[in-house]
MIFI-217809 format. One line per field, with one value per residue (C-alpha): residue number from 1; x, y, z. Coordinates in Angstrom, 3 decimals, padded with zeros to 6 digits. Example, Ala and Ser with C-alpha at 12.3 -4.5 7.8 and 13.67 -1.06 7.14 Angstrom:
BEGIN
i = c(1/2);
x = c(012.300/013.670);
y = c(-004.500/-001.060);
z = c(007.800/007.140);
***
This chain:
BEGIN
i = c(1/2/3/4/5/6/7/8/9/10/11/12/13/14/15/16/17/18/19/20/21/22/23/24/25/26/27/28/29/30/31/32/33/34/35/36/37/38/39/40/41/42/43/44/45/46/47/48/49/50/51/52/53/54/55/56/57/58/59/60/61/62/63/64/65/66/67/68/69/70/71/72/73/74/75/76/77/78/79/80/81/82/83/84/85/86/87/88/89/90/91/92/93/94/95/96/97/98/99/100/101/102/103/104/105/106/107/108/109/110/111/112/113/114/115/116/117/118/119/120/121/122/123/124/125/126/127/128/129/130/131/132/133/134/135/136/137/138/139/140/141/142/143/144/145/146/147/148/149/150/151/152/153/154/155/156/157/158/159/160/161/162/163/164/165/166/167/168/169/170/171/172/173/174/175/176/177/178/179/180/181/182/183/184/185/186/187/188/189/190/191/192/193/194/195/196/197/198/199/200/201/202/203/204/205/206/207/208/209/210/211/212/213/214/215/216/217/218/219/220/221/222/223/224/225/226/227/228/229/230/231/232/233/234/235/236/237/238/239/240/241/242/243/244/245/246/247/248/249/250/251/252/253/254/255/256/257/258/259/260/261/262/263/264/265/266/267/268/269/270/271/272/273/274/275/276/277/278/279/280/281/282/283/284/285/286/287/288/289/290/291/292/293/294/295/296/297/298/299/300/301/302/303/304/305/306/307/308/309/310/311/312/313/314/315/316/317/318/319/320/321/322/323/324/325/326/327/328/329/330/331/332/333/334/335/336/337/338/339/340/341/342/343/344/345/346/347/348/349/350/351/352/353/354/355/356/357/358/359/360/361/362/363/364/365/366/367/368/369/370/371/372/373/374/375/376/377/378/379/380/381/382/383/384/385/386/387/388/389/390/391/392/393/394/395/396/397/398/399/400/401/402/403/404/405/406/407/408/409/410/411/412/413/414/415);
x = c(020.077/017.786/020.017/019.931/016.270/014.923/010.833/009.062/009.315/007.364/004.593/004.402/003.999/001.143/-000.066/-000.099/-001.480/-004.556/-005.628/-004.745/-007.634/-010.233/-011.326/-008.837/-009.165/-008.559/-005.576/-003.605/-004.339/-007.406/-010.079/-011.246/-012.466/-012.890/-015.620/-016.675/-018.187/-014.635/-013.095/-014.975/-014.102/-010.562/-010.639/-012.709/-009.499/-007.065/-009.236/-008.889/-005.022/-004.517/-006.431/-004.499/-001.451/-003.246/-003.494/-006.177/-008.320/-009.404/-011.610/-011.969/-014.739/-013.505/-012.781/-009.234/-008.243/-005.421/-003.673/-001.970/000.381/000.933/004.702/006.553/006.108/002.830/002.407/004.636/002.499/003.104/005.588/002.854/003.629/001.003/-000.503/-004.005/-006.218/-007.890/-006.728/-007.555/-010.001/-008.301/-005.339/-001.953/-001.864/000.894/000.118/-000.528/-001.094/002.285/002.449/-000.082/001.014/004.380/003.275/001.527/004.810/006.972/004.288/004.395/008.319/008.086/005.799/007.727/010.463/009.251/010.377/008.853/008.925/009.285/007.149/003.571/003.342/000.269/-000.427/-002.731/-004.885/-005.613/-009.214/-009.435/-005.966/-006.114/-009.120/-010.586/-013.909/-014.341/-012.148/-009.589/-007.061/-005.108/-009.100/-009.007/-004.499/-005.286/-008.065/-005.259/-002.979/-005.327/-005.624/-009.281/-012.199/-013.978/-017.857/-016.821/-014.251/-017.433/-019.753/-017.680/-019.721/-018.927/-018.467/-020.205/-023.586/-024.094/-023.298/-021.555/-018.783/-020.403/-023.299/-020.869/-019.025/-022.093/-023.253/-020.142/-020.081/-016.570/-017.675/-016.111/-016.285/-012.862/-011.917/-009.405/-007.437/-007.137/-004.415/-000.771/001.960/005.731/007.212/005.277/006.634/005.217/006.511/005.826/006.514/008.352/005.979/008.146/011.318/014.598/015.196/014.187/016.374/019.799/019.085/018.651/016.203/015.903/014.779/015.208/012.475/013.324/010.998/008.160/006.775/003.981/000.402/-002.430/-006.044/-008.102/-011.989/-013.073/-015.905/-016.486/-019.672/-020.494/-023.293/-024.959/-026.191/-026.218/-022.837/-024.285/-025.957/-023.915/-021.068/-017.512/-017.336/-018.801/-019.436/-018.679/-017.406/-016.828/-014.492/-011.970/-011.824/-010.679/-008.567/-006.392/-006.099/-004.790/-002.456/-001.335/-001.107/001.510/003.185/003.296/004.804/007.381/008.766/009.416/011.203/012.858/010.984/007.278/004.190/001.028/-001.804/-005.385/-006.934/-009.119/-012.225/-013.898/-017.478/-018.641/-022.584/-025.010/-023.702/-024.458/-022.156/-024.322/-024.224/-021.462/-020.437/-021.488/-020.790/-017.111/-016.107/-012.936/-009.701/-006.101/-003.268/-000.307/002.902/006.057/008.803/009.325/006.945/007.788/007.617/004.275/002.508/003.982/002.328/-000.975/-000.963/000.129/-002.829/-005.722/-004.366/-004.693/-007.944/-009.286/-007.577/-009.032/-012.191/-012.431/-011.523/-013.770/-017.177/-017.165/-017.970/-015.238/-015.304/-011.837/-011.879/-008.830/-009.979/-006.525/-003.319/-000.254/002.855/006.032/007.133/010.662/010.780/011.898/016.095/015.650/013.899/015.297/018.772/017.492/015.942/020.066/021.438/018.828/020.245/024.167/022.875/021.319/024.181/021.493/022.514/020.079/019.600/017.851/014.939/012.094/008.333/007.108/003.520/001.876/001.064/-000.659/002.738/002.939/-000.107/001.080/004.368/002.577/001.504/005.066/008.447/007.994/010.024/008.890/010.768/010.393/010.556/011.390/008.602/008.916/009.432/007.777/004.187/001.684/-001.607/-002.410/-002.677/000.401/001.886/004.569/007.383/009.755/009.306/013.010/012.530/009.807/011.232/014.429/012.267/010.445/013.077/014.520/011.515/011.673/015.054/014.521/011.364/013.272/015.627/012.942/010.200/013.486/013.790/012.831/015.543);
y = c(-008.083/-006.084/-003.226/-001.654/-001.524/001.845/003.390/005.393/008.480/010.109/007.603/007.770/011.934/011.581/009.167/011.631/014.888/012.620/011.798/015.649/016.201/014.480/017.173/019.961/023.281/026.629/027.499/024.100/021.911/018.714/018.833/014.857/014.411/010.918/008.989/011.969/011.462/013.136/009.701/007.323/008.524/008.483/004.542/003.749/004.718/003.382/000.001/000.668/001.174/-002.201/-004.258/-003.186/-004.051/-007.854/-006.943/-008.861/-006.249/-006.674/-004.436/-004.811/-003.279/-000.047/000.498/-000.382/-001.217/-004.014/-004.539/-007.770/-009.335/-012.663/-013.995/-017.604/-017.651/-017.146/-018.835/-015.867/-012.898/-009.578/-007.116/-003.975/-000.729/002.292/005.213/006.881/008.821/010.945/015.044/017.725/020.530/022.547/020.570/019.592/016.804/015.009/014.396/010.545/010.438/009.915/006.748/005.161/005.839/005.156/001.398/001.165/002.014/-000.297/-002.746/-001.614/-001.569/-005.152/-006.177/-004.212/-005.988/-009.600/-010.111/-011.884/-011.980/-014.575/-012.993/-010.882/-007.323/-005.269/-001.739/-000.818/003.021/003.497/004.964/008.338/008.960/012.595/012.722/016.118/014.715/012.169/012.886/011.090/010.783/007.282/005.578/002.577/001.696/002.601/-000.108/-002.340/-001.417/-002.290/001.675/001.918/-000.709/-001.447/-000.481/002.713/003.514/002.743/005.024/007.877/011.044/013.244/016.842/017.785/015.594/013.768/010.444/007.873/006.679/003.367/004.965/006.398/003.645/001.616/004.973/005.202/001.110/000.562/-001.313/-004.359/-008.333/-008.802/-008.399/-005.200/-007.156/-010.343/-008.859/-009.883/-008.218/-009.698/-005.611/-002.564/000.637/003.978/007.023/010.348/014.182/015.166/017.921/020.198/021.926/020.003/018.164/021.013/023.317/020.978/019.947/016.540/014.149/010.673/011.070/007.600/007.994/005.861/007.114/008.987/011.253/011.047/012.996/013.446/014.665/016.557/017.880/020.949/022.611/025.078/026.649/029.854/031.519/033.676/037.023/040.823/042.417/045.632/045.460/042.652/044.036/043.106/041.655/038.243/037.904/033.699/034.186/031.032/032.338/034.102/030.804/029.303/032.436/031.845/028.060/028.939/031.137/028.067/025.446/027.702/027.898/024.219/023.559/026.358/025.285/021.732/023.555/022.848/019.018/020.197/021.305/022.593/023.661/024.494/023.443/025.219/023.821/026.002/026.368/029.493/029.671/031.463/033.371/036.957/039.762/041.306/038.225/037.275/033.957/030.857/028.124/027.371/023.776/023.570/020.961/021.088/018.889/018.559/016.557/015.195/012.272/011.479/009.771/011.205/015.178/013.968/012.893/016.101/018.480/016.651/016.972/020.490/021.306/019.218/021.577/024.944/024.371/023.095/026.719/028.517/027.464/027.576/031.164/032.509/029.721/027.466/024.037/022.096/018.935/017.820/014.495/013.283/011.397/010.107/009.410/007.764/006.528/007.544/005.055/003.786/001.945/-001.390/-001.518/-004.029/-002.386/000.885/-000.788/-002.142/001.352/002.599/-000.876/000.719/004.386/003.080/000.812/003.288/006.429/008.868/010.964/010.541/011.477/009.784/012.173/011.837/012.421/015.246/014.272/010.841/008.474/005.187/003.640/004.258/002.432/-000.442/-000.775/-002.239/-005.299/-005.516/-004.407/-000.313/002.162/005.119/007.637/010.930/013.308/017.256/019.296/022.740/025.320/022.253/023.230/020.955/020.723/023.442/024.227/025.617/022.123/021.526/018.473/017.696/015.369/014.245/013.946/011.825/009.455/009.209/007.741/005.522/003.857/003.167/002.179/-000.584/-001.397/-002.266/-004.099/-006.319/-006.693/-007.714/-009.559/-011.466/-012.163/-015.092/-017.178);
z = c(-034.036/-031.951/-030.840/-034.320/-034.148/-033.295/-033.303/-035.838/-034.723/-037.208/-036.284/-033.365/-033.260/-035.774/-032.898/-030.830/-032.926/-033.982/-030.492/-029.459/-032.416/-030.096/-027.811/-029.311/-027.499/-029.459/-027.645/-029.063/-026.175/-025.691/-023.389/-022.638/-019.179/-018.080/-019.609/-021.524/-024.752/-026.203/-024.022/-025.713/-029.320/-028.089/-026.616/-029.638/-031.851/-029.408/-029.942/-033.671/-033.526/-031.299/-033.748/-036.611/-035.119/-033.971/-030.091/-028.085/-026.337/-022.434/-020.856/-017.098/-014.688/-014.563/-017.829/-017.877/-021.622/-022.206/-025.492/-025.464/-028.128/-027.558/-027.082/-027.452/-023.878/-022.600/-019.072/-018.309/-017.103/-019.473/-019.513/-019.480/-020.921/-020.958/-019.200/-019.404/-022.301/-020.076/-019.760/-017.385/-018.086/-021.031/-020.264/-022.634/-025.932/-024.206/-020.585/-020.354/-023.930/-024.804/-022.514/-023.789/-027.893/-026.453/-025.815/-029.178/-030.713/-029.291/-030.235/-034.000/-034.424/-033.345/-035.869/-038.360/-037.726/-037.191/-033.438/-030.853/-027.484/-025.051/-022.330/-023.604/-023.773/-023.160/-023.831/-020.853/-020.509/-017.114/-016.036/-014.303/-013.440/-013.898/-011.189/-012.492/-013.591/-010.624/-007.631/-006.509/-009.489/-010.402/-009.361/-011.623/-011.065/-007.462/-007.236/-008.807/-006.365/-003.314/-002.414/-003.052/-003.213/-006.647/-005.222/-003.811/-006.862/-009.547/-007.045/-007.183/-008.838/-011.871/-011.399/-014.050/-014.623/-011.057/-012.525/-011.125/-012.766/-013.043/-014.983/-017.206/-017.775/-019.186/-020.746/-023.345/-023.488/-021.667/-018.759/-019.050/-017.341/-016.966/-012.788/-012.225/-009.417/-011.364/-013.955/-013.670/-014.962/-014.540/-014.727/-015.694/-017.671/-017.769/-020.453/-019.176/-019.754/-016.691/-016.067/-013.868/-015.773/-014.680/-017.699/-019.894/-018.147/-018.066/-021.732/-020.879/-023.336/-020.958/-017.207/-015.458/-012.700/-009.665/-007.253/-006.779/-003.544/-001.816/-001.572/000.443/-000.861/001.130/000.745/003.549/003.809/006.408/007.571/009.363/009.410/005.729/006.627/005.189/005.036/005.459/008.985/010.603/012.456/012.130/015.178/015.935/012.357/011.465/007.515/006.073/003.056/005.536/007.121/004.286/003.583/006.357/005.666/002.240/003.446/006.214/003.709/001.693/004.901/005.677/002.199/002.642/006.273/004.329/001.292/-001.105/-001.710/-000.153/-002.192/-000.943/-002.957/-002.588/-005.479/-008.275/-007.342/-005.081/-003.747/-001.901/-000.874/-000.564/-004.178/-003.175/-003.402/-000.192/001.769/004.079/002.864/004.638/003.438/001.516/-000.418/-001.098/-002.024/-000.704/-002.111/-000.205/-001.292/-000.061/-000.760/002.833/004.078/007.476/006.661/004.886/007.575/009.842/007.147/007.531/011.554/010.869/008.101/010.467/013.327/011.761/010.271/013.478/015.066/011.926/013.096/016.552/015.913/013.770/015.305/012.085/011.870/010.087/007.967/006.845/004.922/003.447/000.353/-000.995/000.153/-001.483/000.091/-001.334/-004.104/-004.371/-008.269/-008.611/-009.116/-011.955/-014.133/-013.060/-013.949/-017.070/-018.333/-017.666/-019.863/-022.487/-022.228/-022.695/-025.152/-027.281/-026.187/-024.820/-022.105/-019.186/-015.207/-012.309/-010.777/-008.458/-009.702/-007.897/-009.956/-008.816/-011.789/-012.162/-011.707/-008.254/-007.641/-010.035/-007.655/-005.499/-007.692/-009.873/-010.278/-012.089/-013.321/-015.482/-018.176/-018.151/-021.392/-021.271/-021.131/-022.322/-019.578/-017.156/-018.014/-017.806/-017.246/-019.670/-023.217/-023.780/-022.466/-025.170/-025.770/-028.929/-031.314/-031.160/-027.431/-027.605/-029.492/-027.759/-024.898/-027.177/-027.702/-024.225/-023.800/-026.608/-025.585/-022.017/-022.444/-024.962/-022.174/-019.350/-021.925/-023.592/-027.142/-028.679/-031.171);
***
């Protein structure tokens, strides 16, 4: 009976458009940082939308929001589904969105259709996983995961105000009683845009993700000494910006002798002091992510980038501080429900292909706890992380309903 069932796909893209309306940038994209006013409006109507449909709402201390619907079965823990609200600075309408309204629609074809299941489900939005507003990203699934520790996770500090992100928690009203390690799930799945171009470019609507690689964060400052650029000399002069000059110009390097699989980045976010164009610069903050899906070649590139910035600045006399302020292992997904996302794809006839997440996600953190998998939709041209991010309708919904599918296989159907 419940192989002919299939999502609203229409639903669930008006799903999506409405919550891209909260925070809407002019240039088409949303713009709701973490605990931002714009991020309470959108939990309050992700609240609204899970009581229509009869969920049981759970709120834990960091904010975490769980959507249960109760099964036949319910000693069993739940077969969770979701992904996070929050977007980066002027960012896309689908990143993590689409996980999370994903959920919700599996939830609503079931109702729609009268079937239970043996096992829960829960429709779950994450806290902070994009990490732009408090640094690092995946904060609240990484605290689930055992990565980080709940006091230092709820003292972390907005970029933008100062505040902790306990304080905003409380401020906006999502602070909740219920403990973040407490939770069980029995499997975990996580929708996605694939946010880099492969299944956009091979025309390709399903990506079965199976693993994920791995990423360091780092935070560097490094200070030389502020002084007029017209009367110090060239020589002996301790500039903190071509410090970090060179060390962007290494970290490219590191990524390129692990190529094709390495990335290496140094981040938007950067800091240069004193702020005068006639002062050399002294003082420089500034972020470098590097990633890689052996763990082997991952920790290589971090000896590598800890050596050349201690070289950069032995050269030049600058005092260094390098602290490394996240780091996840490369994540190999559960085969179960790997296998039972490809039962899902034959079931249904899509076409689909394994791939590796060269992005982290809250699922990787979640691994740890439960058997994961995650789907990926195209993205168009791979761009994310900015306005112009862009996915199909008829894409989206294709993964919807592997989704459905293969959590009806894992949650079991009720006679």
């Amino acid at each position: 009976m419940t192989d002919k069932i299939r999502v609203n796909g229409a639903r669930l893209w008006d799903s999506i458009m409405d919550m891209a309306e909260i925070g809407a940038t002019a240039n088409g994209g949303s713009h709701r940082l973490t605990l931002s006013d714009e991020d309470k409006i959108a939990r309050d109507n992700f609240a609204a939308a899970c009581a229509d449909a009869d969920l049981r709402l759970t709120i834990d201390e960091l904010g975490d929001m769980f959507a249960r619907r109760v099964g036949t079965d319910n000693d069993k823990a739940p077969v969770g589904m979701g992904s996070h609200l929050d977007t980066q600075p002027y960012g896309g309408r689908f990143d993590g969105v689409f996980g999370v309204m994903a959920g919700l629609e599996v939830i609503r074809t079931l109702n729609d259709h009268n079937i239970a299941t043996a096992a829960p489900l829960e429709v779950v939005n994450w806290t902070n996983e994009e990490g732009a507003r408090f640094a690092p990203s995946m904060l609240a699934s990484g605290v689930y995961g055992g990565v980080f520790d709940l006091d230092w996770a709820q003292s972390r500090v907005a970029v933008d105000t100062g505040a902790t992100l306990l304080d905003e928690l409380i401020r906006i009203g999502y602070h909740g009683g219920a403990s973040v390690r407490d939770h069980e799930f029995s499997a975990f799945f996580e929708c996605h845009i694939e946010q880099g171009p492969i299944l956009d470019s091979e025309g390709i609507a399903v990506g079965i993700v199976d693993a994920a690689q791995g990423f360091r964060w780092y935070d560097i400052t490094l200070e030389g000494f502020a002084s007029h650029t017209g009367s110090t000399p060239m020589i002996g002069r301790r500039n903190a910006l071509l410090g970090m000059a060179k060390v962007v110009q290494a970290v490219d390097d590191i990524a390129h002798q692990q190529a094709p699989l390495a990335r290496g980045t140094v981040g938007s976010q950067v800091e240069v002091g004193p702020g005068s164009r006639n002062v050399i610069p002294g003082t420089v903050n500034f972020t470098v992510d590097i990633r890689h899906p052996s763990a082997d070649t991952l920790a290589a590139m971090d000896a590598r980038l800890r050596a050349v910035c201690r070289e950069v600045a032995d050269d030049i006399g600058l005092d260094l501080s390098l602290e490394q302020i996240s780091h996840t292992e490369p994540v190999a997904f559960d085969e179960g429900c790997v296998a039972a996302l490809k039962r899902s794809c034959e079931r249904l006839g899509i076409k689909r292909r394994l791939i590796t997440s060269g992005a982290g996600h809250d699922a990787c953190y979640v691994a740890a706890r439960c058997p994961t998998a995650m789907l990926f939709a195209p993205c168009k041209d791979g761009i994310s992380h900015h306005e112009s991010e862009s996915a199909k309708p008829e894409d989206l919904e294709a993964v919807c309903n592997v989704l459905l599918h293969a959590v009806l296989d894992v949650a079991g159907v009720s006679n």
